[in-house]
N, C-alpha and C positions, 0 to 999 in steps of 0.2 A: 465308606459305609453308605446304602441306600437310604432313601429317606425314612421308608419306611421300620429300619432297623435304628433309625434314630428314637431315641428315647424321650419320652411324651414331655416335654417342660408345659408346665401351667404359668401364667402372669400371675401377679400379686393379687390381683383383683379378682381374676378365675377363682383362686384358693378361696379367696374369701366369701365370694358367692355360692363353691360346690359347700363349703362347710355350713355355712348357714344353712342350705337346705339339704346338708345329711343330718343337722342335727333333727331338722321339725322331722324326718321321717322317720327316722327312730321316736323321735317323740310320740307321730302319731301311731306307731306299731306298738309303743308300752301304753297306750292309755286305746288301745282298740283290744287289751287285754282282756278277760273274762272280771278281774279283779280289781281293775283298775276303776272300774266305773261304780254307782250305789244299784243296792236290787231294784230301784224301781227304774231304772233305764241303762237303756242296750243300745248305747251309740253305734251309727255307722262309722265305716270309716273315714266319712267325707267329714261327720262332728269332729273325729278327731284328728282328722286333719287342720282343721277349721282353730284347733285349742291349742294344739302344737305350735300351728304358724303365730298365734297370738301372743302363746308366751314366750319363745326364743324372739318375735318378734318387739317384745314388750308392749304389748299395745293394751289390752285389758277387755277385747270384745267376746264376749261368749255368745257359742248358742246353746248352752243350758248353765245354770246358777253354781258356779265353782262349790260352796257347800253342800249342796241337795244333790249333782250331781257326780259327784267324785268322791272314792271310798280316799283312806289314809294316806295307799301307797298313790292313787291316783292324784291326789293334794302334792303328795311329796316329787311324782314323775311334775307336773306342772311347776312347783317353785323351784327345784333346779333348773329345766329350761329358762326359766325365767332369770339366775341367777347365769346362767350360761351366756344367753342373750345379752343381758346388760350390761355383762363384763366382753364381750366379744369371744366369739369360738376360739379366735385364735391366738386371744391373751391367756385365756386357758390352758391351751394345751403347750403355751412358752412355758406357762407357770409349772405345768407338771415335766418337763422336760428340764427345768430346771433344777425340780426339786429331785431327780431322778440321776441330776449329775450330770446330764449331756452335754453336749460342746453344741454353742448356737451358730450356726451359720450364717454368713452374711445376707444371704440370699433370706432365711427365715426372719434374719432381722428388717429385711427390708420389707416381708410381706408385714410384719409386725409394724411396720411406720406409720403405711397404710394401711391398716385395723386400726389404729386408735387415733391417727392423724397428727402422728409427731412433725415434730419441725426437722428430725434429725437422727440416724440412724444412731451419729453416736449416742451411748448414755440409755442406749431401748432397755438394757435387760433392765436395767438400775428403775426405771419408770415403770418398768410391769412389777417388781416387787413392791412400789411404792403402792400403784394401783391398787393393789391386791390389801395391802395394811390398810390402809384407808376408805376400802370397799368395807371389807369385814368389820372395820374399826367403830362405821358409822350405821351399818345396819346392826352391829350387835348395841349399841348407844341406843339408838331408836328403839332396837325389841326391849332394854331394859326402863325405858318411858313410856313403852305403851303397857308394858307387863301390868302395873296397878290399876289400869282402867281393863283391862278384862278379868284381873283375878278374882272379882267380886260373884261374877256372873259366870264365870266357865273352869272355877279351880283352877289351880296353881300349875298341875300338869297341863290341860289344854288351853291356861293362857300363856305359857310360857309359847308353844304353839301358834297361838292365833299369833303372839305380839310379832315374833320370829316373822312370821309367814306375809303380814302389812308390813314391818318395817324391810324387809326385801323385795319385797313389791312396791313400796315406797319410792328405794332409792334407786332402784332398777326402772321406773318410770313405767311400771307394767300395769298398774292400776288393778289388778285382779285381786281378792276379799272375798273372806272367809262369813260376811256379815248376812248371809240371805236366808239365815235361820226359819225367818217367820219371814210373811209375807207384805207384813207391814210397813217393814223396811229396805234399803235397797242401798248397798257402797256404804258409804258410813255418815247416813241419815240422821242415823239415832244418837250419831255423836255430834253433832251439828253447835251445841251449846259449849261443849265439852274444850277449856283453852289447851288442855295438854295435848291431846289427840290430833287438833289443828294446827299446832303451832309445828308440832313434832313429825307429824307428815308432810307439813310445808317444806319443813328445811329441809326432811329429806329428798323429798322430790329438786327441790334447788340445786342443791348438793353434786345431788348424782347428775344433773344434767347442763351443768357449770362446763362439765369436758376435765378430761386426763390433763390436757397440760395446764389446762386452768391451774388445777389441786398444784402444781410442778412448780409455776410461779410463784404462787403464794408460799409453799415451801421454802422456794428458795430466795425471796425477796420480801415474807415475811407481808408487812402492811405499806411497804412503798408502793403507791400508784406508780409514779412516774416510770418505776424500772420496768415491770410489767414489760411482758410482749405487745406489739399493735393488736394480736389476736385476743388477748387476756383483756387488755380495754374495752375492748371493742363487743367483747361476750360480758364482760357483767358491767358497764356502762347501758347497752340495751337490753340485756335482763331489768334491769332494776324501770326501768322506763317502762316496760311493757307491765310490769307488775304495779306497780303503783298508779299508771295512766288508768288501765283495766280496771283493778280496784276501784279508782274513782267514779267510774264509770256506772258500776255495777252499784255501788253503795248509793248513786244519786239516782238511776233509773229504773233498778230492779229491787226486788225484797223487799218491795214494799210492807208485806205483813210483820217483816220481823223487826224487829225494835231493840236501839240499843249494843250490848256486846253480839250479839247472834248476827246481827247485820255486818258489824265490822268485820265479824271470822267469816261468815260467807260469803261477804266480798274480794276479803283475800284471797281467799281459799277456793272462790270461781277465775281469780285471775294467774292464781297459779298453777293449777290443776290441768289447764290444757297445754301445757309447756310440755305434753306428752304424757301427762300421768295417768289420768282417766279414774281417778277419785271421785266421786260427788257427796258432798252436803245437804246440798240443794235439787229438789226435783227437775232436770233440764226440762224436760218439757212444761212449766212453768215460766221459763225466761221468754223475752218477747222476741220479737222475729227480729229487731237490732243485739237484743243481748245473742241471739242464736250466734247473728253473723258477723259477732264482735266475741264472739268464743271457736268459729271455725277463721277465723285470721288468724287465730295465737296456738290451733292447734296445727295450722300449714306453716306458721314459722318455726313452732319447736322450738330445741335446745340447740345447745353450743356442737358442734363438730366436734367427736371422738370422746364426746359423753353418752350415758344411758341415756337421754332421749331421743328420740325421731326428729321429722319436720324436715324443713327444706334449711332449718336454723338461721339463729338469731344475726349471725357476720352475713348471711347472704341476703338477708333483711336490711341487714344495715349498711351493707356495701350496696344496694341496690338504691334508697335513701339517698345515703349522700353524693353515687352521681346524678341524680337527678337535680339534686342541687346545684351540682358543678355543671349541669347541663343550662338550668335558668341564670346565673351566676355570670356567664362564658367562661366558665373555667378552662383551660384547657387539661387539667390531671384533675382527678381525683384524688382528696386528701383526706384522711382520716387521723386527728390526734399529730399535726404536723408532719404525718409521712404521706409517701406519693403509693399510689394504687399502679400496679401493672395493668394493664387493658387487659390480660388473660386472662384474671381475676374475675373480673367486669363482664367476660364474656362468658365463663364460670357459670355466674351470679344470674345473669341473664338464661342461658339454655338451663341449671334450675326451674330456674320460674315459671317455665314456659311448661317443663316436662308436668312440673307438680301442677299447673294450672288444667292442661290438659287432659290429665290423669283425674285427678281431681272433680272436673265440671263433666267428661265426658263419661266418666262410670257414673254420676250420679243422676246423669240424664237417661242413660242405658237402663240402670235400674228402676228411677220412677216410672222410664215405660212398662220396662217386665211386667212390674209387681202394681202399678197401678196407684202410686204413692207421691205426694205432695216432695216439688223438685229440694223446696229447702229441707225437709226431713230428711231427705236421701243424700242433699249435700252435707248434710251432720254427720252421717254415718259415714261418705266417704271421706269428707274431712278426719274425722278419728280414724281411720283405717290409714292411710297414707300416711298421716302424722304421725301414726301409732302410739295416739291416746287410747282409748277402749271409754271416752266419753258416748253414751248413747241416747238417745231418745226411745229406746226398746224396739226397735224395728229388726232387729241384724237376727233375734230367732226364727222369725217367722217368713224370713226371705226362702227365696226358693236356692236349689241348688248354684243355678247356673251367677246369682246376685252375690250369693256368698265364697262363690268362686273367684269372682271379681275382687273381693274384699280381702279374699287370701292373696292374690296378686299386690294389690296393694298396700299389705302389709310388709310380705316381702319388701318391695320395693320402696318403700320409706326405711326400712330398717339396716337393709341393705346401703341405701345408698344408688340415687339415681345416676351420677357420675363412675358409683361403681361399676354398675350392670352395665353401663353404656360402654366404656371400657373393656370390660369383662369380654362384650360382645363381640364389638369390633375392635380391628387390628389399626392401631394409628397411621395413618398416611402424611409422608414427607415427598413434597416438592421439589421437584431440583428448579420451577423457574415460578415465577409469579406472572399474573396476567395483567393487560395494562388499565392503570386507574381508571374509575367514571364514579361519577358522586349522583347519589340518587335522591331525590326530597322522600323527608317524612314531618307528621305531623300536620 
């Protein structure tokens, strides 16, 4: 057979990438609708493209006010992407082929590994039914904690609604709210006092950005640390480090006006909140230029691998850490929790850093030029955009086309997966010889 009569195979990571951006563009074709949008605006298509990428992307950046601007069905097109997104396209479409009775293929199970970042092909369908219990299990938990704090103010029907529509935005790490009623407020400002509201979007955001096989260990080893995977130590060992250092941070150098319980929840709740959420309490542009760039560190780190959040995540953070220790040390391995690190890993961890740094500093430098705007504000917005927080300082409406083009890139691209796309792109190259040694100084 010619090549050309050969039949088109995609890699695992092609799939993954075509699907992601077939869903934003049915996204942005149901919400470029007539009906999808409110009568006082007529999005182009570029807005809605712009809304689409954010929420399959779960990031939470708009260029107009999710309530003021979007009728019922247009709410409802946006938290299904959203719930699309944060579960993966293509845990979905396992889930409905399973429920459909099909026979899963080895090949589909493998593209499934990588989408959620299993350890292991065996055991996939059994984790995507788990996934799915424990997705719906926890945002229906959540809509049922937030439900008394809106049913005062918006009845029973539309807070059944509201509560729904934050706690899956919550645990999908999308950060997008229904809260921009009035102008006075903005995210969930007005709950700022409120311990249910805070507590109960904390965990969910935690929750969902913990990662799949997280949920899989604690299932299946209950509260033993020690059984745990090195992956599972190693994502909520630096979870909990990042949130509580953060925390300290913000409650001794920031908010100074609030006093008391308000301090403690907006402490929290600024340290956890960029771990990909894109929630606020607190007005960011308020924080100082250390709290700024001690809240775009924690949104370029993100969550755990093959959870609803973004970020370059927390093991690449933390793999990155300890060998720098095993670098001053003379270690020769890297070790994490008594195991040895492959150099692959390391090297992983390292072109990460490099992509997100570069991504990162150089759209934000591109854009202060464009638009004329101070470099640390633009690296706020491109920090939320890559991390796929939707944390903003208000800048992301009033950029011009080509700045918020950039933004849709990298969104994509956090969301997706910078190892993805890389992959995706090019075709791995094997050696048949190696070339001879030479050692080069650094440092």
């Amino acid at each position: 057979m010619s090549a050309r009569g050969k039949k088109l195979q995609l890699s695992s990571f092609q799939i993954i990438l075509c699907s992601f951006a077939g869903v934003i563009l049915l996204g942005a074709i149901l919400l470029s609708l007539p009906f999808a949008s409110a009568e006082n605006y007529t999005p182009s298509f570029s807005d809605a493209l712009f809304t689409s990428t954010s929420a399959v992307c779960v990031t939470g950046l708009v260029v107009r006010d999710t309530f003021q601007g979007w009728t019922l069905f247009g709410k409802c097109v946006i938290i299904s992407l959203i719930q699309i997104g944060g579960m993966g396209v293509i845990t979905i479409a396992l889930l409905i082929s399973c429920f459909a009775g099909r026979k899963i293929s080895l090949f589909q199970r493998s593209v499934m590994k990588e989408a959620i970042s299993a350890e292991k092909i065996g055991g996939i369908v059994r984790l995507t039914k788990r996934i799915l219990r424990i997705t719906f299990g926890c945002e229906l938990l959540g809509a049922l904690a937030l439900y008394p704090v809106f049913l005062p103010e918006y009845g029973s029907l539309n807070a059944c609604g509201y509560a729904l529509f934050h706690s899956i935005s919550a645990f999908c790490n999308a950060g997008f709210d229904l809260c921009g009623e009035t102008a006075a407020y903005s995210s969930l400002t007005a709950y700022i006092s409120n311990p249910l509201v805070n507590i109960t979007i904390m965990l969910l955001i935690i929750i969902g950005g913990l990662g799949f096989r997280t949920w899989d260990d604690f299932f299946a080893y209950k509260g033993h640390f020690r059984r745990y995977s090195l992956q599972t130590k190693v994502i909520l060992s630096t979870t909990f480090v990042l949130i509580i250092t953060a925390a300290l941070y913000f409650y001794c150098f920031e908010f100074g006006g609030l006093t008391g319980k308000d301090r403690i929840l907006a402490s929290l709740f600024q340290s956890v909140t960029p771990r990909t959420a894109g929630f606020n309490t607190v007005d960011q542009d308020a924080l100082s230029d250390s709290g700024k760039m001690i809240t775009i560190i924690l949104m370029l780190i993100g969550g755990a691998p093959g959870s609803t959040a973004g970020g370059m995540k927390v093991t690449t953070a933390a793999i990155l850490v300890f060998a720098a220790f095993s670098v001053f040390r003379h270690d020769e391995d890297t070790n994490l929790f008594k195991r040895r690190l492959e150099h692959e890993i390391l090297r992983k961890a390292a072109a990460l850093l490099l992509m997100y740094l570069i991504l990162f500093l150089g759209s934000a430098m591109i854009i202060s030029r464009l638009e004329n705007l101070p470099l640390l504000s633009c690296m706020y917005e491109t920090a939320s955009a890559i991390g796929t927080v939707g944390l903003t300082l208000g800048l992301t409406p009033s950029l011009g086309r080509i700045s918020q083009g950039i933004l849709i890139f990298l969104m994509f691209f956090g969301r997706v997966g910078g190892l993805t796309i890389i992959f995706a792109t090019f075709k791995s190259r094997i050696y048949g010889r190696k070339f001879p040694h030479e050692d080069i100084s650094v440092g």
